[in-house]
N, C-alpha and C positions, 0 to 999 in steps of 0.2 A: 504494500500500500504506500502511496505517494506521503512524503511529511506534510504537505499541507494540509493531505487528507484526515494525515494523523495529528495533526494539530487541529484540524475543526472537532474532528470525532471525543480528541478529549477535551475542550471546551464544552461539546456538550453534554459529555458523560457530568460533569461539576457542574454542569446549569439544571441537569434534570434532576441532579441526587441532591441537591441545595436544598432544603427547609426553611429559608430566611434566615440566615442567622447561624445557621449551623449544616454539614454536609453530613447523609448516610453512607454510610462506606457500599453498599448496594442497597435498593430498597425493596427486594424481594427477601432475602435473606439475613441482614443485619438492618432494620429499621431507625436505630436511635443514633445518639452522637458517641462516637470513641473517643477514646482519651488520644492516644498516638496516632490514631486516622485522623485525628482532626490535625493535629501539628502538622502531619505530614500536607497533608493536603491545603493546607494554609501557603504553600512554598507555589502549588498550581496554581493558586484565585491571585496571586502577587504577579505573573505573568499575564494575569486578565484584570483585575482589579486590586491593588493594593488595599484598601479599604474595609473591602469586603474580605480579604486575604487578615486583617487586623480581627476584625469583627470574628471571625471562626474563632481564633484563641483566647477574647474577651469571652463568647457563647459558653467555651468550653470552662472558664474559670468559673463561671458563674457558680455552675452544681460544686463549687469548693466547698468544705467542710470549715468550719471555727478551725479547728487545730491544724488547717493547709493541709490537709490530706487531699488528696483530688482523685475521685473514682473513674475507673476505666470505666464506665458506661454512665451516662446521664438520659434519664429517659422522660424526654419534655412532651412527653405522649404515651399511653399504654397502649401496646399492640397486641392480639390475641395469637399473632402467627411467631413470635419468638417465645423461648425459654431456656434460661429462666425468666421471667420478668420481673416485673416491679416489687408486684404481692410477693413472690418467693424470696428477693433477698430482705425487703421490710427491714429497709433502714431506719425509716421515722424520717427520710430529709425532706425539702422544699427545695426543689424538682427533687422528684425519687433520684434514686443513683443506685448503685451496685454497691458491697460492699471491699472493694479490692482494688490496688488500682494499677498502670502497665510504666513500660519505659518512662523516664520522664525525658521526653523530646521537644518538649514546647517551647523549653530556653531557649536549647537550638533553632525551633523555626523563629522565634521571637529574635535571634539575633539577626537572623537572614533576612529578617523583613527592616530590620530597620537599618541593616544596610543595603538595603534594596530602594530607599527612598528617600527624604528631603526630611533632614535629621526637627528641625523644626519643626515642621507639620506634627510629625509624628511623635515628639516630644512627650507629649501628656497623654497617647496611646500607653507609652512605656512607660510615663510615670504612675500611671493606675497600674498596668498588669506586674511590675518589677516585686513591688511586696508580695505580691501573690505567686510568683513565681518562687521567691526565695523563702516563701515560707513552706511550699511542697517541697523544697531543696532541705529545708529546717525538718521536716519532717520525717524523710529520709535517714537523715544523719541518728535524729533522736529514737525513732522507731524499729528502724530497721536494720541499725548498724549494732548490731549487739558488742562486737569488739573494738567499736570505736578506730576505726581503720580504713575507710571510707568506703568500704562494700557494701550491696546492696542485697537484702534478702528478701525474696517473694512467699507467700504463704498459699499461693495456688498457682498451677502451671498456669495459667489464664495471666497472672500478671506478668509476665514471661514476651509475652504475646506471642512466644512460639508453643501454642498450646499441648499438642502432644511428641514434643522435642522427645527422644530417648533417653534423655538427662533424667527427665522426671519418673522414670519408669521404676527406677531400686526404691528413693526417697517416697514415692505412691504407694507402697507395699504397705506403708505403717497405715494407710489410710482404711477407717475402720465403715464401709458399704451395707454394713447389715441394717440400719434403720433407716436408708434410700426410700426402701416402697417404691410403686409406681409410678409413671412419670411418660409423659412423652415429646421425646425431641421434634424437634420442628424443622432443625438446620436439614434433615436427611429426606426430608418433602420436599425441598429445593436444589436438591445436590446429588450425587452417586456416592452411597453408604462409603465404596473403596476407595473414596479420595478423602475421605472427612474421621474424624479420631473417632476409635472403638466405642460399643457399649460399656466396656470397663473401664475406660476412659470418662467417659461422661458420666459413671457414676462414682465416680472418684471426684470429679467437680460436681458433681451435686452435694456431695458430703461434705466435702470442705467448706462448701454455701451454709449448709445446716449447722456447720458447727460453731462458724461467723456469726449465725444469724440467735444461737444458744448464747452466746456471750456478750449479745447486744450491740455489737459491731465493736467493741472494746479494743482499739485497735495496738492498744499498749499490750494485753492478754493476751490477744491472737497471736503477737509478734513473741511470746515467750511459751504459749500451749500448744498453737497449732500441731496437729502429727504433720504437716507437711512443711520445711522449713528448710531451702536450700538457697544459697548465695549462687545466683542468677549472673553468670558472666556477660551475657548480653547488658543488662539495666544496668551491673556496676558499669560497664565500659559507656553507656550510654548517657550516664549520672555523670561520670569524671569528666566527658567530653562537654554534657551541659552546664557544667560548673565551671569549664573553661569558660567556655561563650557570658554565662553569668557576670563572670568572672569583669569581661568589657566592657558588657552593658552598664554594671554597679560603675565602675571608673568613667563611660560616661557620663551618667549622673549625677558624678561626683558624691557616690554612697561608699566613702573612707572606711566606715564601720562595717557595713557587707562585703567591702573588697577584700579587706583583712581575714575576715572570718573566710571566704571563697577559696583563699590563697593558701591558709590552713587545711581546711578540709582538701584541696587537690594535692598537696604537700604528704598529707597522711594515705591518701587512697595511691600515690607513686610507691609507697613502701610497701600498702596493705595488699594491692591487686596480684603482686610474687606469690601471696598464697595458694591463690587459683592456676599454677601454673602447674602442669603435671610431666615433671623430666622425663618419665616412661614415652607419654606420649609427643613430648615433643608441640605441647598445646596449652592455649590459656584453657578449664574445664570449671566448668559448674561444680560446688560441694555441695554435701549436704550437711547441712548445722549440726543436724542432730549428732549422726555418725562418725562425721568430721571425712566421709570418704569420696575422691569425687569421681564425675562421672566416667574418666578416664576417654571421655568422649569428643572427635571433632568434630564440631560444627560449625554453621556459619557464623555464628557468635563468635566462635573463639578467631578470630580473622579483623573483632571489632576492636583489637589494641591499636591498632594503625590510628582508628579516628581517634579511638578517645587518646591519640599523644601518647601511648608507653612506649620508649623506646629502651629497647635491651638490641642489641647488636647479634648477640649469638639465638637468642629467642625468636627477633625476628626472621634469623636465617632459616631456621627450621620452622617454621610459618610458612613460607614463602617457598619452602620444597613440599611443603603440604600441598601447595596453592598448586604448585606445578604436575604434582601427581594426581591430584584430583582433576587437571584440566586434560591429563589425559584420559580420564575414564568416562568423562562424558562430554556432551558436544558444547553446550552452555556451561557458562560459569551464572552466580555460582550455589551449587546447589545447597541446601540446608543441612544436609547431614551428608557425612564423609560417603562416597560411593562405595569405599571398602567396606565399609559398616554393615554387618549380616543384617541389621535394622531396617536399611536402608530400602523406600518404596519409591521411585519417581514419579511418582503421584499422589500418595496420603497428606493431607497437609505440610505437618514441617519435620518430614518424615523424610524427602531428598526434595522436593520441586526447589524450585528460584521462585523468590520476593524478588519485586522491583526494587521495594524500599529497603531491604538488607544489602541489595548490591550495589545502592545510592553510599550506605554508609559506609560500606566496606570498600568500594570503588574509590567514594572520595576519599578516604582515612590513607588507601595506599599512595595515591596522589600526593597529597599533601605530603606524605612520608619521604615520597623521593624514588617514588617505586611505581612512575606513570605511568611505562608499559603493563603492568597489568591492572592497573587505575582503568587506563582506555580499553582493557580488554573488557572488564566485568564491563564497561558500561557500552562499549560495540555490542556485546552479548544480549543484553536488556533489550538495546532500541532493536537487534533484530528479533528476538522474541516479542517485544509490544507491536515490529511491524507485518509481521508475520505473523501472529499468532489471536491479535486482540488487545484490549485490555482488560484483561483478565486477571483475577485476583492472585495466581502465582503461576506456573510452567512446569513442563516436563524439562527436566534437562537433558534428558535424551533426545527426546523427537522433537519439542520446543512447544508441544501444543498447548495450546491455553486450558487451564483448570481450575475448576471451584466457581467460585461468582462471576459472571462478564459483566462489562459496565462499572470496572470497579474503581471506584474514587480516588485511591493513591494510587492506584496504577498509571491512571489517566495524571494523577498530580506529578510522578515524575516523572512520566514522559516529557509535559511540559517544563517540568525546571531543570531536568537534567540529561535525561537522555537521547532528547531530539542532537540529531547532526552538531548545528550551531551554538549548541548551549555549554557554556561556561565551566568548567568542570570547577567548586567550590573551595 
């Protein structure tokens, strides 16, 4: 398909999936606003409307919590065709919300917008959403950093946003399914059962729901009772990169007191993040809290030290012959789980397909790093899968075919901000 064509096409995948105010990530099968769909896709409305491109990450702070927690779903509508919904997680908020929440990537689109535009204008966009942002950064640190070292730990694969990663599979074991009961999914009325996470899967986030929704959302308790509790290499790398970005925004404002505090917290997660690295495999990997053991596992995550800035020299080199052995085993980079991995499906969610927006990070993280050629490869990869294949909510990395939702919002958003021919590598 011609780029113009793919530039009108995803224009108006974001004008049809728009709600005023806030964008579905598809509107057959995920109806409400995401926490990191909306960041991402905030980066596409800025190559159509800056404004409206602002407006997404004000929509999205709005469902914030007092204590700057910010939930992966805000649901400014009940819909009968998802679940969980509203009633099931029964937080008590104004707009309902979910109670758990994903990457925090909103700094980072928050940086990218306001160096995308006329620093005055936008001024008093930044000086409303800055506290808000660094107060889910505050939250972070206090909540979910039990060792004070600036890692990040999730309490449900869902915060993850790679929902049924392999990482989570030992750490799920402790999770106790016997008082699930009944239930019916909705996602598999929209999709093919064998691209989408197991019944044990899903009834493994429904329990984890249940036990969130037993302790009142107590998000101090969950972060110390949960059975599920594992330092999430993706979110840390994704934290320390948006704590970077934080980090300029605070110094534009001239916020002395949040830059110092940013500069600490990135100082301690340079020392903290060696933990996750696993000499056996040669890989940044997921632990799990509880057992202290981790996943022993490559994936796309672990590829995400480039962006978030850790450089180790001998680390990176064996990163990089990962990078290289995995590009021979399949046609597209880059896939979600290692292709050697007996786990590995090129089609189950994030089980082997390619994210657009994984290979936005991981693409630009190698860039930036000094390691273009395969910067320009993962994103040659992408725009020929988005031109080829759709915009489709992830890929085959073998055959390149589009899988899971069409029409899908960040797909269509990086097309536009990054992987068209012309576009600016970040």
């Amino acid at each position: 398909m011609k780029q113009d064509r793919l530039d009108e096409r995803a224009r108006e995948i974001l004008i049809r999936n728009d709600r005023g105010g806030y964008t579905v990530p598809n509107g057959r099968v995920y109806p409400f606003q995401w926490n990191w769909d909306s960041a991402f896709v905030s980066l596409g409305f800025a190559t159509l409307d800056l404004d409206r491109a602002w407006r997404e990450i004000e929509t999205l702070f709005a469902g914030q919590w007092q204590e700057g927690f910010l939930p992966h779903i805000i649901f400014w509508h009940d819909d009968a065709g998802y679940f969980p919904g509203p009633a099931i997680w029964a937080t008590g908020r104004n707009p309902p919300t979910s109670g758990i929440t994903q990457p925090p990537f909103a700094a980072s689109a928050v940086h990218a917008l306001w160096k995308a535009g006329d620093p005055q204008r936008y001024r008093t966009n930044l000086e409303k959403l800055f506290p808000k942002i660094l107060a889910w950064h505050r939250w972070f640190a206090q909540i979910r950093d039990p060792s004070g070292e600036g890692l990040a730990v999730i309490v449900h694969p869902w915060e993850s946003g790679r929902d049924n990663s392999p990482e989570w599979d030992a750490p799920a074991q402790k999770i106790d399914t016997s008082a699930v009961g009944p239930y019916e999914r909705r996602d598999t009325h929209h999709l093919d059962a064998s691209m989408r996470p197991t019944q044990l899967d899903y009834d493994r986030y429904y329990a984890l729901v249940q036990f969130g929704r037993s302790l009142g959302w107590n998000q101090r308790r969950i972060g110390q009772e949960n059975p599920f509790r594992v330092v999430d290499v993706g979110t840390t790398m994704i934290l320390q990169r948006a704590n970077r970005d934080l980090l300029q925004l605070a110094e534009a404002l001239g916020e002395t007191g949040a830059a110092n505090e940013l500069r600490q917290r990135i100082a301690k997660a340079e020392r903290g993040i060696s933990w996750l690295w696993n000499e056996q495999v040669g890989a940044y990997c997921s632990r799990d809290v509880i057992t202290g053991e981790s996943s022993a596992t490559v994936t796309s995550a672990s590829f995400l030290s480039f962006y978030a800035g850790i450089r180790d020299e001998a680390r990176d080199r064996r990163l990089l012959q990962h990078l290289e052995r995995i590009a021979g085993r399949v046609k597209y980079l880059l896939p979600s789980l290692d292709p050697d991995d007996p786990g590995f499906d090129p089609v189950r969610y994030w089980r082997g397909p390619v994210w657009a927006v994984v290979n936005f990070l991981v693409g630009s993280g190698l860039s930036a790093a000094g390691h273009h050629s395969w910067g320009e490869r993962i994103r040659g990869d992408t725009r020929e899968l988005i031109g080829q294949g759709g915009m489709y909510e992830y890929f085959c990395p073998v055959t390149g075919r589009g899988v899971g939702g069409d029409d899908f919002s960040w797909t269509a958003a990086m097309w536009l901000h990054w992987a068209r021919g012309d576009s600016p590598t970040p």
